[in-house]
N, C-alpha and C positions, 0 to 999 in steps of 0.2 A: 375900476371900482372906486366910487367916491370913498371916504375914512370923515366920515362923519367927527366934530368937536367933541370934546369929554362932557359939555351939558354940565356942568357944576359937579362934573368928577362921575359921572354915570359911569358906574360899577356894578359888579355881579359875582357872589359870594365860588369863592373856590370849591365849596360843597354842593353847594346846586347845582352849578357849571358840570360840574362834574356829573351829578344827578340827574339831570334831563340831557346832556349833550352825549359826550363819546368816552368821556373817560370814569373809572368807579375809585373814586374816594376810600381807601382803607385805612380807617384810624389807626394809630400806634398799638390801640389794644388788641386789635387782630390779635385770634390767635390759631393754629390748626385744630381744627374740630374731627375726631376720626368718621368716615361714613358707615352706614347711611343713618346712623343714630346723633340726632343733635344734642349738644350740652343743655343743660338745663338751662333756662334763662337765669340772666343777672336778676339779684333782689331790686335793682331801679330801673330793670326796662320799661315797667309800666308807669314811671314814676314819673311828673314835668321836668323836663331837663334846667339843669340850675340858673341858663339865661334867661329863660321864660320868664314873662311879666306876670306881675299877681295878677291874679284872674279877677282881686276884687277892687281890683281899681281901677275906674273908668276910663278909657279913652281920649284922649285932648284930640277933636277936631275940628275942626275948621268950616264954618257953611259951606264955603266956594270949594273946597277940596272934596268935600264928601257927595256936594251933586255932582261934580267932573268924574270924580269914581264910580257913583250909580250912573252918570249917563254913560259911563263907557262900558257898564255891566252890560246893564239894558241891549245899547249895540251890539254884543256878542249872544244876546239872547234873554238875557234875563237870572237875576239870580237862582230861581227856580230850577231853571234846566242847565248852567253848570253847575249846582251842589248837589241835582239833582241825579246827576248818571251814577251807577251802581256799577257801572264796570268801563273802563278804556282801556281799548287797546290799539297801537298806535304802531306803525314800522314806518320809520325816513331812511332816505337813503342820504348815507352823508362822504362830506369830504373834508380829510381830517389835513389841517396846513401845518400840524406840531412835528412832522415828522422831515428828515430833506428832503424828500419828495410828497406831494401829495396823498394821502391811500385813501382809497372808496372803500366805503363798507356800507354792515346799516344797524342800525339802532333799534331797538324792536322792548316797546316797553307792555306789560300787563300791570291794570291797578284794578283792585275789587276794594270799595269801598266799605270800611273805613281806613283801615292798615293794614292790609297785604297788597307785596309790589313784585315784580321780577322785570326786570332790563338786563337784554343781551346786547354786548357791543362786537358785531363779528365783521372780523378784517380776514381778508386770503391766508387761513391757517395760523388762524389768531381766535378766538374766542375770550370775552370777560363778562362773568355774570354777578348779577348783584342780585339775592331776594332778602324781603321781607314778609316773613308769615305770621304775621298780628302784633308777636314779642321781642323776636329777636332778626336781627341782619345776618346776612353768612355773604362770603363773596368766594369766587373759585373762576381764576385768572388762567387754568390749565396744569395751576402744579397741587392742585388739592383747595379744597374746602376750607375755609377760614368764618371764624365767626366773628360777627364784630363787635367791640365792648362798647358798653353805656354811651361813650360818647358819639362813636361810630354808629349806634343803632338812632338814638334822639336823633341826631343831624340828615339823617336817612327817611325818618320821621315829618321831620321839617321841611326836605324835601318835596313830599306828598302834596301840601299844602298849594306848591304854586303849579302842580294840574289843576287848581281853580282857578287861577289867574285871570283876572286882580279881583275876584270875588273874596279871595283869602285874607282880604285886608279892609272890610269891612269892619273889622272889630283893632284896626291898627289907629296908632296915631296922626292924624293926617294934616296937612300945611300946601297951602295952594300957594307957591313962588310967583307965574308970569305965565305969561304966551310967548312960547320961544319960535325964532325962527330959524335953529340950530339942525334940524331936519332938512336936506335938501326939497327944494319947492314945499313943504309945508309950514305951515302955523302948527305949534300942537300945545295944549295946555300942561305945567310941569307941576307934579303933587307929590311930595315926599314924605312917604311911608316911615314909620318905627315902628318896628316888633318885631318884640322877643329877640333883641339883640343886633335885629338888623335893621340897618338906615339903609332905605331905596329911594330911586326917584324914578317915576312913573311919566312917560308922555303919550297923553290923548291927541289924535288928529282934532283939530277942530271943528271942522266939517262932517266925518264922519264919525267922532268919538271912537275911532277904532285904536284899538293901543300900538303905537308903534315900537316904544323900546320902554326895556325894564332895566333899570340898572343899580346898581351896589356899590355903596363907598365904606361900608361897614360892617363889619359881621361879630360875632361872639369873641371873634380869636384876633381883630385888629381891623386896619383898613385896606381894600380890595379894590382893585382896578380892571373890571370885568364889566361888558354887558350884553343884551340881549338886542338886536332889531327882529321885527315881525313883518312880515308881507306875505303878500298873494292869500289872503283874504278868503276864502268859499263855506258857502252854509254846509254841514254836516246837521244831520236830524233836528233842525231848527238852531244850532249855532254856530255861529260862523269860527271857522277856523282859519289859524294863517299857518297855510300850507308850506313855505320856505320860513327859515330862522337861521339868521348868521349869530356867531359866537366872536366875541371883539374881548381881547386884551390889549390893554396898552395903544389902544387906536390901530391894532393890525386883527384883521379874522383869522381867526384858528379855528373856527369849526364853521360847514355850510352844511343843514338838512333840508328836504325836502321830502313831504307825505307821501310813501306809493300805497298804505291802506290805513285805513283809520274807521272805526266799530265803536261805537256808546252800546252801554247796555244788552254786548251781549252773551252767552252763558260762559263763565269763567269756573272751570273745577280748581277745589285748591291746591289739589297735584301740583298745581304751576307754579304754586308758588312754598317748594322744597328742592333742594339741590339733587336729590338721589335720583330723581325721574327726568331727563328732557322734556318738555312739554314737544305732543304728537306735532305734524306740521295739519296749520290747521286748526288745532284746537280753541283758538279763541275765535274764531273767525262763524 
């Protein structure tokens, strides 16, 4: 396997990574929550989490950078029909390299639009789950229920945002760098992102405008050396999806997924998303 160049430090935030990959992020504030009755929520779960940009200050972006970002919208279908799905639900099968040996498992996420989430990460007699039911986070790794605090829940939140990917950053600060030739055999256009605390830099094919790697050199809590590549490409109900995603630290992968079912829009009860009930096999499907 090629290991691709760091692209001007192309990184990928330890909370995300975490949030759409294999592993679940438990803030410090965790705490055990007794079942099947949850804590009240914190007084600022609903509240913008304190790295968030003012809402009332505009945007700094760039001509060249904001068409590379709508044409790359466009090629995945259009903004319309990614902000548009009212429910994903997505299972990879992945293979995780953090471990001395390889372990297979698979990743199985449900999102009903606007904020409510649940991600299963299950390895051979391993199970870790993560939900979000509108206000609060809870995670339960096998030895009980945890809820997670403010900052735990917002960064959970912030998560959400890049199942629109890179529709989510339409409203970011954007800077168009070059046409890099740091992709094996491609050209691809580099546009780097701010918001709400995080600095990315985004690469479009330039032929196809399809997005090949998302990556992070900044986040809320410091600087981050993580990123995403995207491949094997296929239309799901008019947008295309990339079916395999490698997980890159430090120029070595530590996580490989690939798609065995993937559903837009379809019926999601909110059982799914409370820790007291397993969701049925099947129920999103």
């Amino acid at each position: 396997m090629t290991t691709p160049s760091r692209v001007h430090g192309l990184l990928a935030a330890p909370i995300l990574l975490g949030f759409l990959a294999g592993s679940i992020a438990l803030s410090e504030e965790s705490k055990p929550v007794p079942a099947p009755t949850p804590a009240p929520p914190p007084a600022s779960s609903t509240s913008p989490a304190p790295w968030h940009d003012d809402p009332n200050v505009p945007p700094s972006q760039d001509a060249k950078a904001l068409e590379v970002l709508k044409a790359g919208i466009k090629a995945l279908g259009g903004e319309s029909a990614l902000l548009g799905r009212k429910t994903i639900y997505i299972k990879r099968k992945c293979i995780n390299h953090e471990t001395p040996e390889p372990r297979e498992g698979t990743i199985t996420i449900w999102y009903k639009r606007p904020d409510k989430f649940r991600k299963e990460v299950a390895y051979p007699n391993e199970k870790h789950t993560i939900v979000l039911d509108g206000s609060n986070a809870f995670a339960d790794d096998g030895k009980g229920i945890r809820r997670l605090g403010p900052t735990g829940t917002a960064s959970t939140m912030d998560g959400l945002q890049e199942l629109d990917l890179p529709a989510n950053y339409l409203t970011a600060d954007l800077t168009y760098f070059n046409i890099s030739q740091e992709i094996p055999g491609k050209l691809a256009h580099v546009v780097k992102v701010r918001q709400h605390g995080y600095t990315r830099e985004l690469m479009f094919d330039v032929n196809t405008n399809l997005l090949q790697i998302s990556g992070e050199y900044e986040n809320p809590w410091g600087a981050t050396d993580k990123m995403q590549r995207f491949d094997r490409y296929r239309p799901v109900d008019g947008i295309m999806v990339p079916f395999r995603v490698e997980h890159w630290r430090s120029n070595e992968v530590v996580l490989e997924t690939e798609i065995l079912e993937i559903k837009f829009n379809g019926p999601m009860d909110d059982s799914l998303f409370t820790l007291q009930t397993p969701p049925s096999a099947g129920s999103s499907k």
